[in-house]
C-alpha positions as CSV (number, residue, x, y, z in Angstrom):
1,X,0.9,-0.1,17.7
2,X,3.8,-0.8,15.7
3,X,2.7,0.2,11.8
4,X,4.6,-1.3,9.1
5,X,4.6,0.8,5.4
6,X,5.5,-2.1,3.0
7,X,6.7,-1.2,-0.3
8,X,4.7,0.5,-3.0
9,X,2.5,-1.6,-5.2
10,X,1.9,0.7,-7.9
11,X,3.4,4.1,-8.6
12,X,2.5,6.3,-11.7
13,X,3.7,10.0,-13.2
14,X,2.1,11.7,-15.7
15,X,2.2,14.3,-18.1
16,X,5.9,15.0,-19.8
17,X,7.3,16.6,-16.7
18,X,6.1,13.9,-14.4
19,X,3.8,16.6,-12.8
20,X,1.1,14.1,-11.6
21,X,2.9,11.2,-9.3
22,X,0.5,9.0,-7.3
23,X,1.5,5.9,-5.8
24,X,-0.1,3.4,-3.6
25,X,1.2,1.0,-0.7
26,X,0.0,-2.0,2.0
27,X,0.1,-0.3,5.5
28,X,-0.2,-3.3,8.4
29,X,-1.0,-2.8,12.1
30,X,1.0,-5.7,13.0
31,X,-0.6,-5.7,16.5
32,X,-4.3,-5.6,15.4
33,X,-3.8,-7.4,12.0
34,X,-5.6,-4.1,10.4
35,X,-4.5,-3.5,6.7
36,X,-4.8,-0.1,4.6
37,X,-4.2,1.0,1.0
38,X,-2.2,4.1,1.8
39,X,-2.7,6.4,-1.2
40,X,-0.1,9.3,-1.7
41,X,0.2,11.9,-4.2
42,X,1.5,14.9,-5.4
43,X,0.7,17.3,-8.1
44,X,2.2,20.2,-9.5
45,X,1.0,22.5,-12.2
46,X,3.5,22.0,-15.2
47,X,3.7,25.8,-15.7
48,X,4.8,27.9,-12.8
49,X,5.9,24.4,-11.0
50,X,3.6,25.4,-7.7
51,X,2.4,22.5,-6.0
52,X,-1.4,22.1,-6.8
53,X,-2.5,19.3,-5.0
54,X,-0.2,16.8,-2.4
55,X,-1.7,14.4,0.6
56,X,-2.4,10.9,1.5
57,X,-5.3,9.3,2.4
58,X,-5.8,6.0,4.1
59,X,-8.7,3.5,3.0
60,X,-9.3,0.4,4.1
61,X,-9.0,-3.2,1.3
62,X,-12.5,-3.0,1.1
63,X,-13.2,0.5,0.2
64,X,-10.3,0.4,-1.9
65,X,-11.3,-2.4,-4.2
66,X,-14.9,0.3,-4.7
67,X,-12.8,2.4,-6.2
68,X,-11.7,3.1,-10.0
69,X,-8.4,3.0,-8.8
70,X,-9.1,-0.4,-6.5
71,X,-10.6,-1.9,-9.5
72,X,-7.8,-0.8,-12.2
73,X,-5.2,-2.1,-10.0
74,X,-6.9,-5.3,-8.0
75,X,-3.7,-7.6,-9.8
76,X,-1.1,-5.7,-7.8
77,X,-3.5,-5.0,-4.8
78,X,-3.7,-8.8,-4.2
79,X,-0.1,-9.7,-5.0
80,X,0.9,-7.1,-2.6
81,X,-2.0,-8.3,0.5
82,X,-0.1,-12.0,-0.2
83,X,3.2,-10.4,0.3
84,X,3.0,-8.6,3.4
85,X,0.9,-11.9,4.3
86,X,3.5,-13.6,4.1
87,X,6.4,-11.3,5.7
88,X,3.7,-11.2,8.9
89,X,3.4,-14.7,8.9
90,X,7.4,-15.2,8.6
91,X,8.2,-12.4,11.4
92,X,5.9,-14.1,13.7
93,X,7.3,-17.7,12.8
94,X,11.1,-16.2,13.5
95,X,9.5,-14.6,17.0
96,X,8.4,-17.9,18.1
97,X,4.5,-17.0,17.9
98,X,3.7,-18.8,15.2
99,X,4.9,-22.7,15.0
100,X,6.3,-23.9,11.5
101,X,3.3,-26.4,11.7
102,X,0.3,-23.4,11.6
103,X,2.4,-21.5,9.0
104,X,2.5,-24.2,6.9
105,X,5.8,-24.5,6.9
């Protein structure tokens, strides 16, 4: 199941010592078509620099777009879903799955 991480869509860092950095990508099963919002962050306390907090979760679109987060950022959720779209659609057309006809082109 070959699993494709395209490139963030939104990345953030706050506070002044950039100890909050959360950023968010498209994550594609390119076998089963399945798409994810991978969320990943890390956290450190700006004090004693320990780590505080640090993971990644996966959601799927749909529970994404419930979230605060899904909602703040639904512009560069859907830009990003047309993107990797679009780089499926073209890997397929270059493999000889897709013809240019059915991709439109």
């Amino acid at each position: 199941m070959p699993i494709e991480r395209h490139l963030e869509f939104h990345a953030s860092a706050e506070g002044g010592l950039a100890e909050k950095k959360d950023s968010w990508a498209i994550v594609m099963d390119s076998d089963c078509g399945r798409v994810w919002v991978q969320h990943r962050w890390h956290h450190v306390n700006p004090y004693n620099g320990v780590t505080t907090s640090q993971g990644e979760t996966l959601h799927t679109v749909d529970e994404f777009r419930k979230t605060n987060d899904g909602w703040r950022l639904r512009k560069e959720l859907d830009a990003a879903l047309k993107d990797a779209e679009k780089k499926l659609q073209d890997a397929l057309r270059d493999m000889g799955i897709v013809s240019t006809e059915e991709s439109g082109h």
